[in-house]
C-alpha positions in Angstrom: -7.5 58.1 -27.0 -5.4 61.2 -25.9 -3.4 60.3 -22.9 -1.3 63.6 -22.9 -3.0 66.6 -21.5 -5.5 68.1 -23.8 -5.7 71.8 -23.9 -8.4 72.4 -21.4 -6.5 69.8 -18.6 -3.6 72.3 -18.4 -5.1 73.9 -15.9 -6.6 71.6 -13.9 -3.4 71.0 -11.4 -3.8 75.3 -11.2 -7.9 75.0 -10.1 -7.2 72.5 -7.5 -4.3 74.5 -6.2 -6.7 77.3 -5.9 -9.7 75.2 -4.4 -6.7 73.3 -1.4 -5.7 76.5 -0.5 -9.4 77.9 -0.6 -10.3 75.0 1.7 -7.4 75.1 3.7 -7.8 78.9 4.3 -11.4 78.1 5.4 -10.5 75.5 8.2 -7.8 76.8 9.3 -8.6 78.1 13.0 -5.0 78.2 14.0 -3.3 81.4 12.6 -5.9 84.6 11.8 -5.9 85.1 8.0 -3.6 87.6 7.3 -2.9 88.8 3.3 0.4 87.1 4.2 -1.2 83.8 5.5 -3.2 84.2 2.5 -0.5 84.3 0.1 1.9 81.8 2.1 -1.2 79.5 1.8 -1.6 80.0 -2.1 2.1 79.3 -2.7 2.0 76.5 -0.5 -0.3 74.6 -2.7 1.0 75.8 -6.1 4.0 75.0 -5.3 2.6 71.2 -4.4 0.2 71.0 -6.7 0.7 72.9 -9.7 4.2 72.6 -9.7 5.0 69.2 -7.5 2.0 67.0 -8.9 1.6 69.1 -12.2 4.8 68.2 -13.1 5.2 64.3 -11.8 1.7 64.1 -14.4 4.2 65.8 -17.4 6.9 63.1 -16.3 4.4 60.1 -16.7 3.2 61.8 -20.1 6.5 62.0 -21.4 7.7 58.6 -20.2 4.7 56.1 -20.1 2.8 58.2 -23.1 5.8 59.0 -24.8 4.7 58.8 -28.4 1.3 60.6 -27.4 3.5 63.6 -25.5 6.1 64.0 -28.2 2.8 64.5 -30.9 1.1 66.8 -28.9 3.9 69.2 -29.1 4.7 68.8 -32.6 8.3 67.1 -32.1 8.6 63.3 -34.0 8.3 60.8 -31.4 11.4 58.7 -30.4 13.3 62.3 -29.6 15.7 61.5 -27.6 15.4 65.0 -26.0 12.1 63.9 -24.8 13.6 61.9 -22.4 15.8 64.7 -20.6 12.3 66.9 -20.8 10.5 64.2 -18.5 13.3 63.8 -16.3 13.3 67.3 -15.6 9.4 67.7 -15.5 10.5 65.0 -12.1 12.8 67.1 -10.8 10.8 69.9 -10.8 7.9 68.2 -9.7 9.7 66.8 -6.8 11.3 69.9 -5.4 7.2 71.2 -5.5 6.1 68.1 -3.6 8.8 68.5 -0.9 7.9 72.3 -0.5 5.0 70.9 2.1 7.9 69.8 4.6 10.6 72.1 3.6 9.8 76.1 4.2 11.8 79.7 4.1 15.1 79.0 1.5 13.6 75.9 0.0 10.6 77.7 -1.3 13.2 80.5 -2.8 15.3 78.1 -4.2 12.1 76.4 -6.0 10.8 79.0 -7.1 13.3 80.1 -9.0 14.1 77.3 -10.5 11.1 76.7 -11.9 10.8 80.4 -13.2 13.7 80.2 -15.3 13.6 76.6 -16.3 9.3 77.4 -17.2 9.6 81.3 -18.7 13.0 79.4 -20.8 10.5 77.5 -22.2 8.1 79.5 -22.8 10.5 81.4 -25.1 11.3 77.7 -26.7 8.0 77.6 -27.7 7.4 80.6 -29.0 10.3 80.4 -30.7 8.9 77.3 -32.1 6.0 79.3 -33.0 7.8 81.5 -35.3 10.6 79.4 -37.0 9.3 76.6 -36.9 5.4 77.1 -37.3 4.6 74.8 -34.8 1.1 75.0 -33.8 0.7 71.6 -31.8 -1.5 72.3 -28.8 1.3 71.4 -26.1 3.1 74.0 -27.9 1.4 76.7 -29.2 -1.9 76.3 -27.2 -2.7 76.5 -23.3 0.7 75.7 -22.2 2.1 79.2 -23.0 0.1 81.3 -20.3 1.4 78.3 -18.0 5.0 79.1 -18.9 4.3 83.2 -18.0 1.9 82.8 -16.0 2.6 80.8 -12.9 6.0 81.9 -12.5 4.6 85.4 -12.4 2.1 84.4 -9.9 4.7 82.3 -8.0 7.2 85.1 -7.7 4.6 87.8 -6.5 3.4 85.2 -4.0 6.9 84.6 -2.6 7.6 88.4 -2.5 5.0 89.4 -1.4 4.5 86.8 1.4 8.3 87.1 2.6 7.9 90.8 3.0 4.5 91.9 4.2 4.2 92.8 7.9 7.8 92.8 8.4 8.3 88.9 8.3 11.5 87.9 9.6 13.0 85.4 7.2 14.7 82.6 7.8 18.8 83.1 7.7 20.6 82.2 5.2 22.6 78.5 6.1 26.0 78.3 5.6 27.4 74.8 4.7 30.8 74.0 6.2 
């Protein structure tokens, strides 16, 4: 039994991102739905689902299902490496989860985290790809357009929702 996310899973956290935020757009009767409330709406729950609970699920694969995980992607299980991979799959995932509470710089702050740390390995893989001729599903399969693709979408989301209609953003905090 696979306990690591087959192919076709990969995007399940992204369709139930999309189908919150389509339900939440459709009951919310408090703010008129803007393109900006839109797309603050849509990063809302990528940010808390695809990111925050997408990446607490790769934490428990590459703690609990270990051997499983480390297969998947072609590495040999028992890599230590594995280990620093889940515990920053729960970082990650943690700083999405908290984006529900915590608005305006946090959101800025996640996002680009998790663009570099996901289009880095992106590049990893590929780079896999061609050195090593690593072909594993987790590596060479669905997880790639993940890697480009949501922080793409992430990014555009945040730009796009911090700047249309003249949106005043929130002021940058100095720490004394």
């Amino acid at each position: 039994m696979q306990h690591v996310v087959p192919e076709a899973q990969v995007y399940l956290f992204l369709i139930a991102a999309l189908i919150v935020a389509a339900v939440h757009l459709s009951r919310d009767r408090r703010q008129p739905r803007t393109r900006r409330r839109v797309a603050e709406v849509l990063l809302l729950w990528l940010l808390v689902i695809q990111v925050g609970m997408g990446l607490i699920f790769a934490f428990i694969s590459h703690t609990v299902f270990a051997k499983q995980a480390a297969e998947s992607i072609g590495w040999p299980a028992g890599n230590p490496f594995q280990t620093e991979v889940a515990i920053a799959n729960l970082a990650f995932g943690t700083l999405g989860i908290l984006c529900y509470w915590f608005r305006g710089q946090f959101w800025i702050a996640t996002v680009i985290g998790i663009t570099v740390w996901l289009v880095g390995d992106g590049i990893g893989h590929i780079y896999q790809i061609i050195v090593a001729h690593d072909y594993a599903p987790n590596n060479a399969g669905a997880v790639l357009p993940i890697c480009f693709g949501i922080p793409l979408i992430l990014v555009s989301l945040l730009i796009y929702q911090r700047h249309a209609g003249g949106v005043e953003r929130e002021p940058a905090r100095v720490l004394r």
